[in-house]
C-alpha positions in Angstrom: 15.1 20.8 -17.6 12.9 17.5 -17.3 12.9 17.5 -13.8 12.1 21.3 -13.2 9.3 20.6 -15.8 8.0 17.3 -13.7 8.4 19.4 -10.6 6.6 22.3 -12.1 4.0 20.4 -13.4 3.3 18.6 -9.8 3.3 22.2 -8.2 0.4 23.4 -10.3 -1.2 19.8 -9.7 -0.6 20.4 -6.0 -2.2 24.0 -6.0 -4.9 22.7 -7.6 -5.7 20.3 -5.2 -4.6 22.4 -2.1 -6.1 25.9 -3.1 -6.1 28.7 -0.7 -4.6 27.2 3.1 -8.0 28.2 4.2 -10.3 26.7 2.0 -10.8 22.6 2.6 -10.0 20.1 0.6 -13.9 19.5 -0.2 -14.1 22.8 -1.8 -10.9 22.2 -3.8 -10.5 21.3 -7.6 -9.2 21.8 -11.3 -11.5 24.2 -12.9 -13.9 23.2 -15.2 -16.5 25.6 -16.7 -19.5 23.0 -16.8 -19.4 22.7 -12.7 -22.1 24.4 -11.3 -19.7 25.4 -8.7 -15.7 24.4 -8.9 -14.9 24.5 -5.6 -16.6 21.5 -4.7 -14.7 18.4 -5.5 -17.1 14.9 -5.4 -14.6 12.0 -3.5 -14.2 10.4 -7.6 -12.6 13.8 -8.3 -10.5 13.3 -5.0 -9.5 9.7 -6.1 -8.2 10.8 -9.8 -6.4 13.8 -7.8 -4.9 11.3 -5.7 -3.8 8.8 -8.2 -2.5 11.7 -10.7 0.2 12.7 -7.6 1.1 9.4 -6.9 2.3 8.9 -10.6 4.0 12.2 -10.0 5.7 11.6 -6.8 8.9 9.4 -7.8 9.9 12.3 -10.1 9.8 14.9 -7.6 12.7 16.7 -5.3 13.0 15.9 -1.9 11.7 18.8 -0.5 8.8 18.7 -2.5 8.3 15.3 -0.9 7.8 17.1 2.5 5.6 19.7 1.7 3.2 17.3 0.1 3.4 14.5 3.2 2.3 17.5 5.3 -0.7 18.4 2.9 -2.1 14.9 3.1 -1.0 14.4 6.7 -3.6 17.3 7.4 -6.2 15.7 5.1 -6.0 12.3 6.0 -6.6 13.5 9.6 -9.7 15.3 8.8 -11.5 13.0 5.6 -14.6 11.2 6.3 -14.8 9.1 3.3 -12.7 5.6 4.1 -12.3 5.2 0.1 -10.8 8.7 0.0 -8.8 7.3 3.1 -7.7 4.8 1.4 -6.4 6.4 -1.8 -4.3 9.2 0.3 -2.8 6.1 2.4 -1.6 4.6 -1.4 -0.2 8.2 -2.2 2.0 8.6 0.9 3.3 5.5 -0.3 5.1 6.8 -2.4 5.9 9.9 -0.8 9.2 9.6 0.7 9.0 11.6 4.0 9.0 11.3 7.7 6.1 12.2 7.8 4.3 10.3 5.5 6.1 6.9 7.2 4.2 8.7 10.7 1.0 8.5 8.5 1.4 5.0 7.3 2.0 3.7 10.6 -1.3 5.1 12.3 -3.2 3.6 9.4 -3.3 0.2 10.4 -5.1 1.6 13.4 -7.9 3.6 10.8 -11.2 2.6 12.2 -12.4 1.0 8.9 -11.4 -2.5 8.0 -10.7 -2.0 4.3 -8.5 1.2 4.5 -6.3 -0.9 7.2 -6.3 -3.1 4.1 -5.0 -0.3 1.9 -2.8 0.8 4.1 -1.0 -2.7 4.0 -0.8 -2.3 0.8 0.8 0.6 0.6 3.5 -0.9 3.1 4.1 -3.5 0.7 4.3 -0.6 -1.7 6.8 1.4 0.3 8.9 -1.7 1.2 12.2 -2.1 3.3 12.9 -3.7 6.8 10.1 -1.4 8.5 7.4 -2.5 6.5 8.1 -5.9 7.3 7.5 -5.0 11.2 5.1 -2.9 10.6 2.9 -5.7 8.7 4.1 -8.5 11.1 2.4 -6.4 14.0 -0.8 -6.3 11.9 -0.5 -10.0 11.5 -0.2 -10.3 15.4 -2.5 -7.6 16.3 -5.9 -7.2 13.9 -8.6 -9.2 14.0 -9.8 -8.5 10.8 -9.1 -11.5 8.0 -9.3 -9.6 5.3 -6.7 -6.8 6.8 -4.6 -9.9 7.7 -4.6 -11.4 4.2 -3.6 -8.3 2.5 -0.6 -7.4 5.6 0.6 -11.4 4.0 -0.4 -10.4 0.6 1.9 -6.9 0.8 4.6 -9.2 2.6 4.8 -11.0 -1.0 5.5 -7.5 -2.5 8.9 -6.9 0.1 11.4 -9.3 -0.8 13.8 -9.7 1.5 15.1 -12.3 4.2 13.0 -10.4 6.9 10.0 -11.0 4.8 10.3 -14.9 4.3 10.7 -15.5 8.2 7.4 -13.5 9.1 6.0 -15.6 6.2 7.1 -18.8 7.5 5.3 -18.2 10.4 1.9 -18.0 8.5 2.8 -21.2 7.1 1.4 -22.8 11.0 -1.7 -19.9 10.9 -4.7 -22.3 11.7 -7.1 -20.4 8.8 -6.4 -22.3 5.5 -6.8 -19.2 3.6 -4.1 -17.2 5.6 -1.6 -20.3 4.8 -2.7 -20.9 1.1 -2.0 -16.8 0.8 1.4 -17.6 2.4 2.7 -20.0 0.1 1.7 -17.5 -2.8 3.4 -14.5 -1.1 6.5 -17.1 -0.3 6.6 -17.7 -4.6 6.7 -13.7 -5.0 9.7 -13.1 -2.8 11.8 -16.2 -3.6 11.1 -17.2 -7.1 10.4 -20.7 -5.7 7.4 -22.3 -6.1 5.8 -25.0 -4.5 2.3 -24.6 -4.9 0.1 -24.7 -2.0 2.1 -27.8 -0.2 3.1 -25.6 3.2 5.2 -29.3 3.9 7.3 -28.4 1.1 7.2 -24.9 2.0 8.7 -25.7 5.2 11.5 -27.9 3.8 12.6 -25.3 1.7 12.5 -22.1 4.3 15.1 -24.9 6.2 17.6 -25.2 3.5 16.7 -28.2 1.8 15.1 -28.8 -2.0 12.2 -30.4 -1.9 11.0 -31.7 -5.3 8.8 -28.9 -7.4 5.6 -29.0 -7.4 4.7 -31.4 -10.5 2.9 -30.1 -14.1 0.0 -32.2 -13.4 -0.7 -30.6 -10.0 -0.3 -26.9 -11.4 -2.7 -27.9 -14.2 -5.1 -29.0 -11.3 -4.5 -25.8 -9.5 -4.8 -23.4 -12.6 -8.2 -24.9 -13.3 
């Protein structure tokens, strides 16, 4: 009875984002009787939609899964608004669909720096072996820092072997910030920690146990 309640309960959360096929997903919203009009949905309302689903999401049936990819499939395609981007990027996330995986991989081509961003983040989200390729091609492929710290910051979130040797390769980047983020992302997924020292770093991704990273040097680090 739970589940056909959750599922029930994201239906009507669905409709009320998706309205009538024909009407866009501008015009759509919850109604509320102080709007001047309810069709029209500002991109906060969009965001709280958005977020509402994805808490939704792990609790529904498969093929409720695929119905929902295809709705933001079709708005993702059409939005304007890179925040609103963004946010539906984070939602396929957790959307477990073929075509919401399609979706995720064409946003690390979005035009706008900070929903490639996102999008890593939602890799990191999503996990598994393909998110690890599909982060290390970011890492090889865009320009952007910032999209390249958070593809090394989502590698952090994916722990597995696959993950620690595309990290190891940061380890030689030649920007100190892309190594420093590294070394944090290498303490997520092993439970090792070495601080920033990418020497000791190395040691370890080779098999060997280098000494930990001393009390006084944390202290200095945490300051």
């Amino acid at each position: 009875m739970r589940v056909a309640r959750v599922a029930f309960a994201a239906v009507l959360l669905l409709l009320a984002m998706c309205g009538c096929a024909s009407v866009p997903f501008a015009q759509r919203a919850f109604w509320n009787p102080q709007d001047e009009d309810p069709r029209i949905v500002t991109p906060a309302k969009k965001l709280e939609q958005l977020q509402q689903v994805s808490k939704e999401c792990p609790r529904l049936p498969p093929e409720e899964h695929d119905r929902l990819a295809l709705e933001l499939a079709r708005e993702l395609r059409t939005e304007e608004d890179p925040l609103v981007r963004a946010q539906l990027l984070k939602t396929l996330a957790a959307v477990q669909s073929e075509t919401a995986t399609a979706m995720l991989r064409a946003g690390t081509e979005d035009p706008d720096a900070d929903v490639r961003a996102a999008c890593c983040q939602a890799w990191g989200r999503r996990g598994g072996v393909e998110a690890v390729k599909v982060l290390e091609q970011v890492l090889r492929e865009d320009e952007d820092l910032d999209v390249r710290l958070a593809a090394v910051r989502a590698l952090g979130e994916v722990r597995s072997p696959e993950s620690v040797a595309v990290l190891a390769l940061v380890l030689d980047d030649p920007d100190p910030a892309m190594r420093y983020r590294a070394t944090r992302s290498l303490a997520n997924v092993t439970g090792a920690d070495y601080g920033p020292d990418v020497g000791k770093w190395r040691e370890y991704i080779a098999g060997r146990q280098p000494a930990p990273e001393s009390w006084v040097s944390r202290l200095k680090r945490w300051f």
